[in-house]
Structure formats: structure tokens, C-alpha cells
C-alpha positions as protocol buffer text, in pm:
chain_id: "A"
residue {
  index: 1
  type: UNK
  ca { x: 0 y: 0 z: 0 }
}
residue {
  index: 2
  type: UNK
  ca { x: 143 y: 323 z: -96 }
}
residue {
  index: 3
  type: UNK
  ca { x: 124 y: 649 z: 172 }
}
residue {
  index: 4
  type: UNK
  ca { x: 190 y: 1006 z: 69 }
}
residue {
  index: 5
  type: UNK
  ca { x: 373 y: 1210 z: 372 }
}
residue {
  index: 6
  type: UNK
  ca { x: 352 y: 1543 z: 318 }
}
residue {
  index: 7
  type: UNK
  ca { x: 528 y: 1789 z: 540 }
}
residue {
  index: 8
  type: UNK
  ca { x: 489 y: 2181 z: 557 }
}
residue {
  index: 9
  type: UNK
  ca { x: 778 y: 2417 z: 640 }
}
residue {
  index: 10
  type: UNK
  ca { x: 840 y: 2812 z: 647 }
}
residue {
  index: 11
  type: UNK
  ca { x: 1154 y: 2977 z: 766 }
}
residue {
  index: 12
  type: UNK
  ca { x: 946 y: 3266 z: 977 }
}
residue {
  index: 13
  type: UNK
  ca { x: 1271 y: 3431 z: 1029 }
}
residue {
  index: 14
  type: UNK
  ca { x: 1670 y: 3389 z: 859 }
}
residue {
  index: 15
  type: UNK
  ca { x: 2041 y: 3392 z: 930 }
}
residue {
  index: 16
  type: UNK
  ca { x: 2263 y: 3327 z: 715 }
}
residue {
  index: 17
  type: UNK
  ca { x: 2145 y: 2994 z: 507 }
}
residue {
  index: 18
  type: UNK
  ca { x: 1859 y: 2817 z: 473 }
}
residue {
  index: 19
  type: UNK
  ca { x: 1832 y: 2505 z: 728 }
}
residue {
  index: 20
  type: UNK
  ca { x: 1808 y: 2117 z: 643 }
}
residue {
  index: 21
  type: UNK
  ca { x: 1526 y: 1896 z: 700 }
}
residue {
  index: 22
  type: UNK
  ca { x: 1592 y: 1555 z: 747 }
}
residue {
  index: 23
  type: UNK
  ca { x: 1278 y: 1254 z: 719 }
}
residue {
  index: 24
  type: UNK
  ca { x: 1338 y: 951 z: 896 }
}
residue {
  index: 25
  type: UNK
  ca { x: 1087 y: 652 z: 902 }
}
residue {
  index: 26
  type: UNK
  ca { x: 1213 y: 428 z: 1170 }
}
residue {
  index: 27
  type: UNK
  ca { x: 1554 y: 510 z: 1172 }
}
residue {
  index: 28
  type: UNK
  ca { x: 1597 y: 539 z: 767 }
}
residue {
  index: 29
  type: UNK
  ca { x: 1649 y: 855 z: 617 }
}
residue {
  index: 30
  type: UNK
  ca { x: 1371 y: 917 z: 344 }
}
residue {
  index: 31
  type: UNK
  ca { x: 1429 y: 1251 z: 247 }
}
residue {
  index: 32
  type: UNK
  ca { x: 1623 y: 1533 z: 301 }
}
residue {
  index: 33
  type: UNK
  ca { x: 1567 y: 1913 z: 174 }
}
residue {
  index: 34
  type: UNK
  ca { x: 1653 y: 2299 z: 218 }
}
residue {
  index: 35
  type: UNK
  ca { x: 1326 y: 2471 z: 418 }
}
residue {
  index: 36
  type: UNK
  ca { x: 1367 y: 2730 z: 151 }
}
residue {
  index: 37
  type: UNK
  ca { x: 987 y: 2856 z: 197 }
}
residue {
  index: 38
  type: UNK
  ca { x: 958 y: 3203 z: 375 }
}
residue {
  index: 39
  type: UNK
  ca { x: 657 y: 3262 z: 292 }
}
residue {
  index: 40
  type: UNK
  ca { x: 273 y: 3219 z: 408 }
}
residue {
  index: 41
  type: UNK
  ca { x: -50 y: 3170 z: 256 }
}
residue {
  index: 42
  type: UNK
  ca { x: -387 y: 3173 z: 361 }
}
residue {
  index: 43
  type: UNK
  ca { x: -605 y: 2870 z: 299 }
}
residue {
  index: 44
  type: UNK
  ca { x: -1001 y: 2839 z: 371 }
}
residue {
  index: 45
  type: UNK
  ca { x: -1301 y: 2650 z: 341 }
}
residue {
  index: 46
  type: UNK
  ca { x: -1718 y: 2660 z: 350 }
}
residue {
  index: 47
  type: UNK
  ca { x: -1936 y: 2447 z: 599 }
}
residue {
  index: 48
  type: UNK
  ca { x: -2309 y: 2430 z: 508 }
}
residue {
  index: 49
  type: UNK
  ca { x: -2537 y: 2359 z: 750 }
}
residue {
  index: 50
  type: UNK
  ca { x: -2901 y: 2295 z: 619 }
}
residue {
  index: 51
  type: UNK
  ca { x: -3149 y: 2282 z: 983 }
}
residue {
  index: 52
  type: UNK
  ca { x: -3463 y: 2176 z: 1048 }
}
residue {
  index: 53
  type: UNK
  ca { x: -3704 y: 2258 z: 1349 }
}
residue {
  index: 54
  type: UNK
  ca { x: -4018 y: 2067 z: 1368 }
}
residue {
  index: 55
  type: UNK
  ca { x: -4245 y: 1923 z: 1592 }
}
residue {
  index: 56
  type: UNK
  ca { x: -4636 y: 1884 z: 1620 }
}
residue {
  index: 57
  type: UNK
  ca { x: -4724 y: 2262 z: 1561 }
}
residue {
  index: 58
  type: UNK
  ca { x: -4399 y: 2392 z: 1482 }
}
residue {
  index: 59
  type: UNK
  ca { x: -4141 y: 2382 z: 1144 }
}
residue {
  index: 60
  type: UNK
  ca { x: -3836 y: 2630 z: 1061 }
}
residue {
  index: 61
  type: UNK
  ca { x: -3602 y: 2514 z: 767 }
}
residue {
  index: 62
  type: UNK
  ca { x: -3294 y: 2743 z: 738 }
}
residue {
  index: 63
  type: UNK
  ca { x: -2968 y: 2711 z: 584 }
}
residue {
  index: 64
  type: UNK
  ca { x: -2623 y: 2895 z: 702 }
}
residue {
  index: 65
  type: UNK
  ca { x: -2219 y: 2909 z: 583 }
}
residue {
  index: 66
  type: UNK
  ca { x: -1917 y: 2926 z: 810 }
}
residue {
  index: 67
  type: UNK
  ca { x: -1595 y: 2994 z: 644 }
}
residue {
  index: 68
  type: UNK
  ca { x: -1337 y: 2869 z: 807 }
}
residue {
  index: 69
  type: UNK
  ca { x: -999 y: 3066 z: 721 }
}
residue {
  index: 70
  type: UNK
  ca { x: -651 y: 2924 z: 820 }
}
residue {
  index: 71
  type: UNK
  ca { x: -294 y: 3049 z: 777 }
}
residue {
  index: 72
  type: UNK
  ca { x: -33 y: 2795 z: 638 }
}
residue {
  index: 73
  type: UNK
  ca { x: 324 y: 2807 z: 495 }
}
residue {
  index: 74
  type: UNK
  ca { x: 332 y: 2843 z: 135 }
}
residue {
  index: 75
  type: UNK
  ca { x: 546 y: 2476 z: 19 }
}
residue {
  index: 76
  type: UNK
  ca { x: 521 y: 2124 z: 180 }
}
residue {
  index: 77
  type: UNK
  ca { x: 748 y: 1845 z: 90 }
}
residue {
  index: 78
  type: UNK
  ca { x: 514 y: 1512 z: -41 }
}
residue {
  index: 79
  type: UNK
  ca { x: 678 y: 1202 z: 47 }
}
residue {
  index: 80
  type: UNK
  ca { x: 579 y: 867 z: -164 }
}
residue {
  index: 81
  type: UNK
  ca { x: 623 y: 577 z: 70 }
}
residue {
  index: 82
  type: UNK
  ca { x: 588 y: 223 z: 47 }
}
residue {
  index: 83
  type: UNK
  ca { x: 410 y: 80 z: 411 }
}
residue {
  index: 84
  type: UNK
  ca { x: 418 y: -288 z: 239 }
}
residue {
  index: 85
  type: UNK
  ca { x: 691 y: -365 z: 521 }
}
residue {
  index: 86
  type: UNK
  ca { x: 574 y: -146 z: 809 }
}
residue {
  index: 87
  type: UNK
  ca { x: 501 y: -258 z: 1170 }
}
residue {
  index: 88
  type: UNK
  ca { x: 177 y: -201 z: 1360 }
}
residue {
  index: 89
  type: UNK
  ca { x: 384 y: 61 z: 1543 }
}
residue {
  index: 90
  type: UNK
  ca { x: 689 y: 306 z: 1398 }
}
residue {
  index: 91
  type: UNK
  ca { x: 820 y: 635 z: 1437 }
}
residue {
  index: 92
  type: UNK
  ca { x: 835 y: 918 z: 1237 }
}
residue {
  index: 93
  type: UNK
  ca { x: 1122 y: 1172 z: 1344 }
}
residue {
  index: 94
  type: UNK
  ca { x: 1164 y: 1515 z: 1140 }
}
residue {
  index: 95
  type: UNK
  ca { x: 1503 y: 1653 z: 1219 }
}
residue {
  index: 96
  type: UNK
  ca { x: 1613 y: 2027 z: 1141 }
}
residue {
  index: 97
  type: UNK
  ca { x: 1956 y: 2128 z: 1151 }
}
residue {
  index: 98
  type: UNK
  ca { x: 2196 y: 2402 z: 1041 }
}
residue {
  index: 99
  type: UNK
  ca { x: 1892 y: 2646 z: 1183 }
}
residue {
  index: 100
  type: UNK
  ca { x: 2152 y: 2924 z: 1367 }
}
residue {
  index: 101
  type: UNK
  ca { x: 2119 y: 3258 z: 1501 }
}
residue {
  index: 102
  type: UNK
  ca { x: 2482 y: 3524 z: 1578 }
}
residue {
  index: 103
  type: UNK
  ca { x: 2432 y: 3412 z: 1968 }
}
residue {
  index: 104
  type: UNK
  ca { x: 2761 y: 3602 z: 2082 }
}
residue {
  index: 105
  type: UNK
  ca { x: 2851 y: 3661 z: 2438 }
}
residue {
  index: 106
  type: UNK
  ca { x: 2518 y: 3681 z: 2586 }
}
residue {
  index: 107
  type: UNK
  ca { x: 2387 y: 3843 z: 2279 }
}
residue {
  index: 108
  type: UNK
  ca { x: 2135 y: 3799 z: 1955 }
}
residue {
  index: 109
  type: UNK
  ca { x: 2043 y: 4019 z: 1684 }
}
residue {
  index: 110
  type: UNK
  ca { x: 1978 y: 3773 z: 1454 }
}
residue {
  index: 111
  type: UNK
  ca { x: 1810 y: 3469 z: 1456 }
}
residue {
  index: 112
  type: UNK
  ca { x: 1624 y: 3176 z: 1247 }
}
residue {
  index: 113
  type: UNK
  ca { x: 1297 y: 2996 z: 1303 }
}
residue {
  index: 114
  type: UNK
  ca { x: 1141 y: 2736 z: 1150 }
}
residue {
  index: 115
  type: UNK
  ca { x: 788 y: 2639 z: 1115 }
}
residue {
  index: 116
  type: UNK
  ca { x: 657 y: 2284 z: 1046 }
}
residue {
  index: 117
  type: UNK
  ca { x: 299 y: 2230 z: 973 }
}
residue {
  index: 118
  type: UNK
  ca { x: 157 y: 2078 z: 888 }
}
residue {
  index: 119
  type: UNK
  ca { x: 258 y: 1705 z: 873 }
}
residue {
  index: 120
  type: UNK
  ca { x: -21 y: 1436 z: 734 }
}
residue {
  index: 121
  type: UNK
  ca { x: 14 y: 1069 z: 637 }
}
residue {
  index: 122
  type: UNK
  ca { x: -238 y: 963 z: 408 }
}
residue {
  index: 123
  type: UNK
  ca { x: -311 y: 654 z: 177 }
}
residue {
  index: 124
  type: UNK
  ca { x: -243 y: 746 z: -154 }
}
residue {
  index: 125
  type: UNK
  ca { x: -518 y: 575 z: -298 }
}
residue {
  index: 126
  type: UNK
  ca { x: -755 y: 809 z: -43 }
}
residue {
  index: 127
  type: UNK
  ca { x: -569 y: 1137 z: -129 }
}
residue {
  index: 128
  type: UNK
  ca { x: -606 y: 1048 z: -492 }
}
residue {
  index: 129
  type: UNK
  ca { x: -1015 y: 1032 z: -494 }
}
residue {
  index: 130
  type: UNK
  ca { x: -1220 y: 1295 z: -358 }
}
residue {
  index: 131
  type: UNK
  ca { x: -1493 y: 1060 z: -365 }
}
residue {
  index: 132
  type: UNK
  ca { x: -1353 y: 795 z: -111 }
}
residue {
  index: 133
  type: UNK
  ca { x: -1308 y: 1141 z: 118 }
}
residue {
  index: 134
  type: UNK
  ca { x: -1650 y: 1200 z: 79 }
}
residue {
  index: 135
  type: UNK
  ca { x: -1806 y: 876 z: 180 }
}
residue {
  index: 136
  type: UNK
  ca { x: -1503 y: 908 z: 506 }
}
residue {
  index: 137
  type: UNK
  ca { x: -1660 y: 1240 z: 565 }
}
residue {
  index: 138
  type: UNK
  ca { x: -1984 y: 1103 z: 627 }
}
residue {
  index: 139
  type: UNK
  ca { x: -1932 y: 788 z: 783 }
}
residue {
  index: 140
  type: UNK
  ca { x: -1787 y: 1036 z: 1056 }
}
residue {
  index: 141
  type: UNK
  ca { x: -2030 y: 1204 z: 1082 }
}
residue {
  index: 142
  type: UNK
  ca { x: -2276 y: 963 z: 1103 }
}
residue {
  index: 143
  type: UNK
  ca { x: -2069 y: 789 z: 1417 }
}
residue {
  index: 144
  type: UNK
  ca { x: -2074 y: 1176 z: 1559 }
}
residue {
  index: 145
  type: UNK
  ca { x: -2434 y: 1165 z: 1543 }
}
residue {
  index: 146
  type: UNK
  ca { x: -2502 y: 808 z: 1686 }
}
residue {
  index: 147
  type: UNK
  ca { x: -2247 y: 892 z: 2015 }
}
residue {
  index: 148
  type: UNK
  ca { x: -2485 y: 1185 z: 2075 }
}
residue {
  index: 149
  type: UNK
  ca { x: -2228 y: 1446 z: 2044 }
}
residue {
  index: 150
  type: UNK
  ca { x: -2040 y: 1310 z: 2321 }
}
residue {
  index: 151
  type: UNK
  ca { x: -1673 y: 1354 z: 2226 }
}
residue {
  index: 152
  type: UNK
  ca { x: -1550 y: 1627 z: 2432 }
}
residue {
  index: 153
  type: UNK
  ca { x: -1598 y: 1441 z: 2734 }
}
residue {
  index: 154
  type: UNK
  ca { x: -1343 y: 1207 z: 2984 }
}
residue {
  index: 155
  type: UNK
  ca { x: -1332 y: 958 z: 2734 }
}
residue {
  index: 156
  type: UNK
  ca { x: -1413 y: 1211 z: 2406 }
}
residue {
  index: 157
  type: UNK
  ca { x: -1166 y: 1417 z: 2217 }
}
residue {
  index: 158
  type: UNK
  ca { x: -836 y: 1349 z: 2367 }
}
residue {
  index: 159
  type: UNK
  ca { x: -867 y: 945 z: 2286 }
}
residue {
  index: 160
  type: UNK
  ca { x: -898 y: 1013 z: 1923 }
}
residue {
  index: 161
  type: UNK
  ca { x: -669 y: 1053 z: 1667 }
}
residue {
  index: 162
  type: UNK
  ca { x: -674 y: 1337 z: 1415 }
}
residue {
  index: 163
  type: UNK
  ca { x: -656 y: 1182 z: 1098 }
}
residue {
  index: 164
  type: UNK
  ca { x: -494 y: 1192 z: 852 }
}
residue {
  index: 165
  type: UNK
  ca { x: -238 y: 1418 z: 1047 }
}
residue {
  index: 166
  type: UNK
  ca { x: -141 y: 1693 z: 1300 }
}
residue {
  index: 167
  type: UNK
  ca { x: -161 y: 2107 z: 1250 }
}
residue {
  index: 168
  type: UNK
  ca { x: -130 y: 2382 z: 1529 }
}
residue {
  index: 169
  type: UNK
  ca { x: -524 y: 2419 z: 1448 }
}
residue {
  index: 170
  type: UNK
  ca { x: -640 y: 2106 z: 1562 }
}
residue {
  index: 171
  type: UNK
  ca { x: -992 y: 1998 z: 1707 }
}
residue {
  index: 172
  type: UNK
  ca { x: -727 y: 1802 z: 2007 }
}
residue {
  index: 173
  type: UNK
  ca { x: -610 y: 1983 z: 2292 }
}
residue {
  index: 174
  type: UNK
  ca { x: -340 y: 1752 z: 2255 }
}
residue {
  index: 175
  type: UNK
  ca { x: -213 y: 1832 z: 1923 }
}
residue {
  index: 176
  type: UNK
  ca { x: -221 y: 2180 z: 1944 }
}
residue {
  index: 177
  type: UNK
  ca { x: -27 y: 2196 z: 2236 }
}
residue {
  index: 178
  type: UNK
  ca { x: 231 y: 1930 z: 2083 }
}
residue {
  index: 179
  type: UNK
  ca { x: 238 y: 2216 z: 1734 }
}
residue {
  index: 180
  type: UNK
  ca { x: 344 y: 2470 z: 2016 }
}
residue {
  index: 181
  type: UNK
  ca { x: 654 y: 2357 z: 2009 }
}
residue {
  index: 182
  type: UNK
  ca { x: 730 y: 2365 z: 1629 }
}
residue {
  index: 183
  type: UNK
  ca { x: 802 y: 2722 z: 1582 }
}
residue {
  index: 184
  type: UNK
  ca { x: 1194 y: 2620 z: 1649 }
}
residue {
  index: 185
  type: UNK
  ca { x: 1513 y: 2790 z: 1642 }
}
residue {
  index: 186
  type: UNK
  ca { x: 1869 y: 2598 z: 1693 }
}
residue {
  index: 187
  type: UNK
  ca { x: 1865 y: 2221 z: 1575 }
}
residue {
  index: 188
  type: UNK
  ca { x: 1567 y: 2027 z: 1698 }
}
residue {
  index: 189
  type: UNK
  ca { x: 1386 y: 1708 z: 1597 }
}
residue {
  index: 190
  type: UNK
  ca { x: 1014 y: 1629 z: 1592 }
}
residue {
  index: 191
  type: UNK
  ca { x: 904 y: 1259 z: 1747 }
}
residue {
  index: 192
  type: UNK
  ca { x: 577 y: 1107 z: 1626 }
}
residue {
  index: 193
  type: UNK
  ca { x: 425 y: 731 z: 1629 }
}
residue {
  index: 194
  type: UNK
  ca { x: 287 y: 597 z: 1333 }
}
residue {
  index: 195
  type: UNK
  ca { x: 10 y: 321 z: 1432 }
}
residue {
  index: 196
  type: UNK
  ca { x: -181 y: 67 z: 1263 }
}
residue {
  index: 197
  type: UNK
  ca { x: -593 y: 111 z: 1341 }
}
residue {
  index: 198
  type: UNK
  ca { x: -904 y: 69 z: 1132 }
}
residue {
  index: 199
  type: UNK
  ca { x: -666 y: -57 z: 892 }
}
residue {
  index: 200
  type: UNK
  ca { x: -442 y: 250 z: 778 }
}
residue {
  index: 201
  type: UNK
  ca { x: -162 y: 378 z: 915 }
}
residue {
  index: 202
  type: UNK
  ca { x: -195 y: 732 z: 1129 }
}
residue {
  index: 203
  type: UNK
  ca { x: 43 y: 966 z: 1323 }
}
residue {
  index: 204
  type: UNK
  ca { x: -4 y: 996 z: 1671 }
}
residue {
  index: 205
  type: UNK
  ca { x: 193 y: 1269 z: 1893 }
}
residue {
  index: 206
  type: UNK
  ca { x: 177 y: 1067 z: 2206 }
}
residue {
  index: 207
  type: UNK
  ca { x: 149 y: 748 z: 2354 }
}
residue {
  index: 208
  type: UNK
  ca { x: -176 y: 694 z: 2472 }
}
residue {
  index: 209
  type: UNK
  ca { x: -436 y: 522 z: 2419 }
}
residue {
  index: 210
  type: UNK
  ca { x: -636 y: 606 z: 2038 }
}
residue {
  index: 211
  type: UNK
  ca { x: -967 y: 480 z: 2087 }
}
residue {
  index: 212
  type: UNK
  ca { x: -1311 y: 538 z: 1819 }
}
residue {
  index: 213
  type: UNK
  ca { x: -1321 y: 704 z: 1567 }
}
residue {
  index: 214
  type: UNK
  ca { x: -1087 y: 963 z: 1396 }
}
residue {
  index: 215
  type: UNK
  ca { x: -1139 y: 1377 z: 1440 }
}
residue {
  index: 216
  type: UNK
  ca { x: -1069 y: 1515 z: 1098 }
}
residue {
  index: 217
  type: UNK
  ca { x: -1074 y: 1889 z: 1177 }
}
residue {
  index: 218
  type: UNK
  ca { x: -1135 y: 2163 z: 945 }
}
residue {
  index: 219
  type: UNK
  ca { x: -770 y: 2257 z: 843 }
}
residue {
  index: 220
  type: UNK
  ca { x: -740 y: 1975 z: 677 }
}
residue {
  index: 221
  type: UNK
  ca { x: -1050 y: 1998 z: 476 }
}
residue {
  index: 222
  type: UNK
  ca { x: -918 y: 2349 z: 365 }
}
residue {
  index: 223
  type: UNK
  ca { x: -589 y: 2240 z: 313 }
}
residue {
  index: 224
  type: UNK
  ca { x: -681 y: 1975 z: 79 }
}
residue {
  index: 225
  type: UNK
  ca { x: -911 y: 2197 z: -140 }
}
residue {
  index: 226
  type: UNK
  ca { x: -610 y: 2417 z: -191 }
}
residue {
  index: 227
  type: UNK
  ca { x: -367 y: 2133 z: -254 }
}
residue {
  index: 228
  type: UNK
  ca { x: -602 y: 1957 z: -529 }
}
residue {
  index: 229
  type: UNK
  ca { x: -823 y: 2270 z: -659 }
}
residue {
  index: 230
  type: UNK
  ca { x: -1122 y: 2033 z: -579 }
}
residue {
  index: 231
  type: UNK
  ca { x: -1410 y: 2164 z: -365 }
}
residue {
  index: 232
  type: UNK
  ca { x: -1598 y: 1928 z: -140 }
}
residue {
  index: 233
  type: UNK
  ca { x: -1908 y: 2092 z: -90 }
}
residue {
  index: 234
  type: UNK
  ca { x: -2082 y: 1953 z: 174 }
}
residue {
  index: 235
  type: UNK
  ca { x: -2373 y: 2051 z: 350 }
}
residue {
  index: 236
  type: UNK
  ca { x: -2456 y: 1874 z: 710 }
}
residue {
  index: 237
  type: UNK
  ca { x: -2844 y: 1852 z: 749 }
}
residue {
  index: 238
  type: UNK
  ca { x: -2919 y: 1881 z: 1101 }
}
residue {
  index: 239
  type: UNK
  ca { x: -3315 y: 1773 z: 1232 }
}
residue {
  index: 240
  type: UNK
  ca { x: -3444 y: 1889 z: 1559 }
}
residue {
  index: 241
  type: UNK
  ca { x: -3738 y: 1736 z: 1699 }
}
residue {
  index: 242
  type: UNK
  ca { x: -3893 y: 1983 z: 1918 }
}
residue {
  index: 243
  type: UNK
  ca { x: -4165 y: 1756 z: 2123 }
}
residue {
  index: 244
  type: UNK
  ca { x: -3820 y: 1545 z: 2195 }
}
residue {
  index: 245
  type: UNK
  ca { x: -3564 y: 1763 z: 2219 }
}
residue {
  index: 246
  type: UNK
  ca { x: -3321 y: 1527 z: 1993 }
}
residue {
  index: 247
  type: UNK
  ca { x: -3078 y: 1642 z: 1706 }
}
residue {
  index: 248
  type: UNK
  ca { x: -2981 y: 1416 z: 1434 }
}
residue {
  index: 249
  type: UNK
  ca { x: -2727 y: 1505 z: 1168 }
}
residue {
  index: 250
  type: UNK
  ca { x: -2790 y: 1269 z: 868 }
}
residue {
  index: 251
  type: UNK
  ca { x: -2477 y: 1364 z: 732 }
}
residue {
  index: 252
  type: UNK
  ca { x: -2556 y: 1416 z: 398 }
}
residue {
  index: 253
  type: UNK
  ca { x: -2370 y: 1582 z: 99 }
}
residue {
  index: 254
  type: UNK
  ca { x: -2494 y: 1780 z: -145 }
}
């Protein structure tokens, strides 16, 4: 089964000479590049919501759009990998180096920072056909709608992985404050798991338990409409019963 990695970088600020990125996939260098990128663009997408009120004496249809607008660094590296070989559990490590500043006797004038985000693993098959994200986009939302909304509690948000990858904006507490740490100056490196579950391969910034089913947050969705000048246009249809006080979202498409 072939995987795409894609990683994005920015140098937010330069000395010098542009830093290296090194890609390791347990242990084996896969790549290695300049983060020549210094510059940012801004990426968005549309929700559509279509609700419904109704009840014995009572029924409201309205529609609404929220535009969801993200900033993102203008070039990503995309990674072809083979996972024929993989193990249920690897490790992705993203090293930077040569990233300097003129540190000199207690001083600095001048400094540089790199920015990584974000970084996604996704089957190549999947990021090839819109339509396959489409029927994933539902089925989530369907599973959404049958836990009763329930994610954000004990046992909610924080045991689910965002799929197919990490970015400072994500719908985890967990993530985001794991993307704090990748606005980096000096030589770092950047530690994730890849693990096996519902058959594909997904990153995973820490060790616990992933449990249910994935969070795929908004970014991504924008990101990907950039990337592939496809638009998904979907529209959630939400029903409220009134005399029962229950929402449904049928997660359709339109």
C-alpha cells in the first residue's frame, strides 16, 4: 500500500542559510531538503449547515455558511512511501539542523525559526479520490451523530486521533499543544508514532491510548481543497425534533 507524507515548512525568520530537514521513518532517512519557503498563505473553506425545526405545531427550515480561514506556509514536501513492510507501530522523526542565530557573548540580533505544519500521512489511494473522502466524511459524521455528540468528554476528544495528520489548528487539545513547540530555532527534531488502526496507518503525537473514531478537523479539509483545486461541498443537514428535544445530523452531501 502506498502512503503520501507530506510535510509543511516556512523559515518565519533567517540567518545566514537556509536550514536542512531531514525525514526519517524508523531510523531510515527518506528525504532530506533545504526549508527554503519564507513565505505564508492563507487557505479556507465553506461548511453548510441545512437545519430543520419541527415538531407537532412547529417547522423552521434554514440554511447557514461558516468559512473557516486558516494560515499555512506556502510549500510542503510530499513524500511517496511504500508501508508494504511497516510494523503495527513506527516512528516518524523530522530533524532540522543548520537552523543558527549570531548568539555572541550573551547576545542575539539575529536569529532563524522554523515552522513545520503541517505534517499528514495519508493513503495514496484516499488522497487520490475525492470521492472515497467524501463517503469518510460522512461515515464520521454519522458515528458523531449516533455517540450523541459526546466527544469532548473524559473519554471524548483526547482518545482520538486526528486523521490523517497533526496542525497547530487542531480539534485536540493535545495536538495543538504538541504544534506549540514547532516554531523552532537551533537544531531540533520532531518525534511522532505511526500506528496501525481501522486498517491505515496514522500519526499519533503521544502514547496513549487512540480509541473510536478519527477527528478530521477543518484545516485539513481546507488544506486539501487548496492542494487539489477540488471543492468538497458539503452541507450537514441537522433535524431537531422539538416535542423530543433530539438532534440528528444525517450527514448528507450535497
Amino acid at each position: 500500500m502506498k502512503y503520501y507524507l507530506i510535510i509543511g515548512y516556512q523559515l518565519l525568520e533567517k540567518y545566514r542559510k537556509f536550514p536542512i530537514v531531514r525525514v526519517r521513518l524508523n531510523g531510515q532517512l527518506v528525504d532530506e531538503f533545504l526549508c527554503d519557503n519564507e513565505q505564508t498563505t492563507e487557505i479556507s473553506v465553506q461548511r453548510r449547515f441545512s437545519k430543520n425545526m419541527s415538531g407537532t405545531c412547529f417547522n423552521k427550515t434554514w440554511d447557514s455558511i461558516e468559512t473557516s480561514k486558516f494560515m499555512t506556509p506556502a510549500k510542503y514536501k510530499m513524500i511517496e512511501l511504500d508501508a508494504t513492510s511497516w510494523p503495527d507501530k513506527g516512528e516518524l522523526t523530522i530533524e532540522v539542523s543548520d537552523n543558527n542565530s549570531n548568539y555572541n557573548n550573551g547576545f542575539m540580533t539575529l536569529r532563524s525559526i522554523v515552522w513545520i505544519t503541517p505534517v499528514i500521512l495519508i493513503r495514496k489511494d484516499i488522497h487520490d479520490n475525492i470521492s472515497i473522502l467524501y463517503r469518510i466524511m460522512k461515515k464520521l459524521r454519522q458515528e458523531l451523530s449516533r455517540s450523541g455528540y459526546k466527544w469532548d468528554g473524559p473519554n471524548g476528544l483526547e482518545t482520538r486521533a486526528t486523521w490523517p495528520g497533526i496542525s497547530p489548528y487542531s480539534t485536540r487539545e493535545i495536538d495543538r499543544e504538541s504544534f506549540e513547540e514547532l516554531h523552532g530555532g537551533g537544531e531540533f527534531t520532531l518525534h511522532f508514532e505511526i500506528r496501525k488502526k481501522h486498517k491505515t496507518y496514522i500519526l499519533v503525537v503521544d502514547s496513549r491510548p487512540v480509541k473510536g473514531y478519527f477527528c478530521v478537523d477543518q484545516f485539513f479539509l481546507a488544506w486539501y481543497e487548496h492542494h487539489t483545486k477540488k471543492c468538497f461541498n458539503l452541507t450537514e443537514r441537522i433535524t431537531h425534533c422539538v416535542d423530543t428535544g433530539q438532534y440528528v445530523d444525517t450527514g448528507q452531501h450535497s
